[in-house]
Each structure stands twice: as C-alpha cells, then as structure tokens.
C-alpha positions as CSV (number, residue, x, y, z in Angstrom):
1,X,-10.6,20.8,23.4
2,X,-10.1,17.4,21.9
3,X,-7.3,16.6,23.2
4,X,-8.5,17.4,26.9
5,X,-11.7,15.1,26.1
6,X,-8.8,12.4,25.0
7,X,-7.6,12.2,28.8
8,X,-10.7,12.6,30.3
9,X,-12.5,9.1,28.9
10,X,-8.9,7.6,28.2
11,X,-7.3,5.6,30.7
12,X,-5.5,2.3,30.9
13,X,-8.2,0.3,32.0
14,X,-10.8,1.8,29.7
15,X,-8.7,2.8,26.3
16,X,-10.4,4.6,23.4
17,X,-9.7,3.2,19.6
18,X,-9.8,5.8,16.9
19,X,-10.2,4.0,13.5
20,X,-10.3,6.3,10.1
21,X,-11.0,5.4,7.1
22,X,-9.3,7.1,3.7
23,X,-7.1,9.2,5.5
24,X,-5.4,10.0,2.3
25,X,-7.9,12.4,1.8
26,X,-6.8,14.4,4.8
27,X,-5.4,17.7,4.8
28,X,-2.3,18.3,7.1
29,X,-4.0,20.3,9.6
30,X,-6.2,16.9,10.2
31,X,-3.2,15.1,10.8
32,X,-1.4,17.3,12.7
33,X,-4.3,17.4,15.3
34,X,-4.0,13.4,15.1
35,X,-0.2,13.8,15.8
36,X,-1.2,15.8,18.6
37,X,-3.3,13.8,20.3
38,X,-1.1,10.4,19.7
39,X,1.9,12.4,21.3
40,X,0.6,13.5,24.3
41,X,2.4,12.5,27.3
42,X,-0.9,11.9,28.8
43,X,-2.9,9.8,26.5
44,X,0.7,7.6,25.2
45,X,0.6,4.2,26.0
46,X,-2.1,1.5,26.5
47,X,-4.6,4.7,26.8
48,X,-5.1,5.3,22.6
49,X,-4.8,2.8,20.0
50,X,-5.0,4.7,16.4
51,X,-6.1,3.1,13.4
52,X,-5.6,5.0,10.0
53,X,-6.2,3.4,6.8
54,X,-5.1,4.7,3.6
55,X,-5.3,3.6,-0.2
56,X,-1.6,3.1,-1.0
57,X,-2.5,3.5,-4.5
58,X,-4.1,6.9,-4.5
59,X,-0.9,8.9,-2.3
60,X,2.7,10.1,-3.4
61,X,5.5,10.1,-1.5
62,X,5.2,14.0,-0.8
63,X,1.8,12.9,1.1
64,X,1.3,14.2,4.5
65,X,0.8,11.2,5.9
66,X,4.0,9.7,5.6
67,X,5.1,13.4,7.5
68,X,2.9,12.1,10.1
69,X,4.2,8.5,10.7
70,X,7.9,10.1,10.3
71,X,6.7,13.0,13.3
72,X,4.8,10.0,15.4
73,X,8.1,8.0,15.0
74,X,9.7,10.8,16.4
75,X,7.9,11.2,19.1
76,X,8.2,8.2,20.4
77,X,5.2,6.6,19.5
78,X,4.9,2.8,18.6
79,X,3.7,2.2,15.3
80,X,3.2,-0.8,12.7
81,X,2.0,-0.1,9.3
82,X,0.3,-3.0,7.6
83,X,-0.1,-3.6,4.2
84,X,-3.1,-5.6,2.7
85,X,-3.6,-6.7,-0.8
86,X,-6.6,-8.0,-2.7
87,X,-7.9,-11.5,-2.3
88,X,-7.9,-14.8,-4.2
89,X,-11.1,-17.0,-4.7
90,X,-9.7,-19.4,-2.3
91,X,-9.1,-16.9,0.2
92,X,-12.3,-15.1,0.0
93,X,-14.3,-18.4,-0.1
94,X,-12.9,-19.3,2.8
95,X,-13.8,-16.1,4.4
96,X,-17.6,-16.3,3.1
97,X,-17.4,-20.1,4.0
98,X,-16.6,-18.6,7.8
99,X,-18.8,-16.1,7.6
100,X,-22.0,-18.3,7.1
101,X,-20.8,-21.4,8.9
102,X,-20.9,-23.4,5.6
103,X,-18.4,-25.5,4.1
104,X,-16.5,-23.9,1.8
105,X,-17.6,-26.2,-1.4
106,X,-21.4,-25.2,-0.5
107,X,-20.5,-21.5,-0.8
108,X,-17.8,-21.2,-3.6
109,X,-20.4,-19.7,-6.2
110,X,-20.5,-16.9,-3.6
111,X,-16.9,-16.3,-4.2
C-alpha cells in the first residue's frame, strides 16, 4: 500500500516531501488517504513534510479540505497554512532582477 511505501523510503535522515498542487480539486477520499498517511505514528515527525496548495478563491468553507486541516490538527500533526497574494511591479522586478542577475532598473520592462 501507500502508506507502507511511506515508511519504507521515509526516515529521519532521508525525509520524503510531498508537494500538490490545486488540491481544491480533490475529492475527500484523496484527502483522507493524505490524512492517513500524515497521521501515521510511523511516518510523523521529521520523516514527511506535506505541501498542499490551494486557490483560496475557488473553495467554500464546506470544502473538504478545511475537514482535513481540522482532522490533521487533531491528530496531532504540526501544521502552518500560508497565505500568498499577488505581486506588485516592484516586487516582481525584483524577483526577475534576481532571477537574471541584473539590476533591477535594466530589467523593469520585464516586469
């Protein structure tokens, strides 16, 4: 199963990342088997790092996902939820400016 393949290539020396992308398009099965695998006794700790990310915008509150940060709270898992928001011109010419290890004036029409 996946959650034996979890503890078999997790440990705290070599820890697995999951990142996934859109998870508000996930069904509540999906999540639950993420719940499962972020709860187990076995793989908690510095063994599993989780990343979900989510458009805020496009979930209600009835989503499952905010079932699944209330069950992983719960369960004594650590979590941090993160909000981003959108860029300014500033911000994202400095970003582009770092990117391409110019200064940020040479760049800005980039931004």
């Amino acid at each position: 199963t996946l959650l034996r393949f979890v503890r078999v290539v997790s440990s705290p020396s070599h820890p697995v990342m999951l990142f996934l992308d859109d998870i508000q398009w996930a069904d509540s099965t999906a999540l639950d088997v993420i719940h499962t695998i972020l709860s187990d006794t076995k793989t908690m700790g510095s063994c599993m790092l989780f990343v979900g990310a989510y458009r805020d915008n496009e979930v209600q509150v009835d989503h499952p996902i905010f079932d699944l940060m209330e069950k992983l709270e719960i369960s004594n898992v650590q979590t941090t939820k993160v909000s981003l928001s959108g860029l300014d011109q500033e911000d994202l010419n400095t970003m582009i400016s770092d990117a391409l290890c110019l200064y940020p004036r040479i760049c800005k029409s980039l931004s």
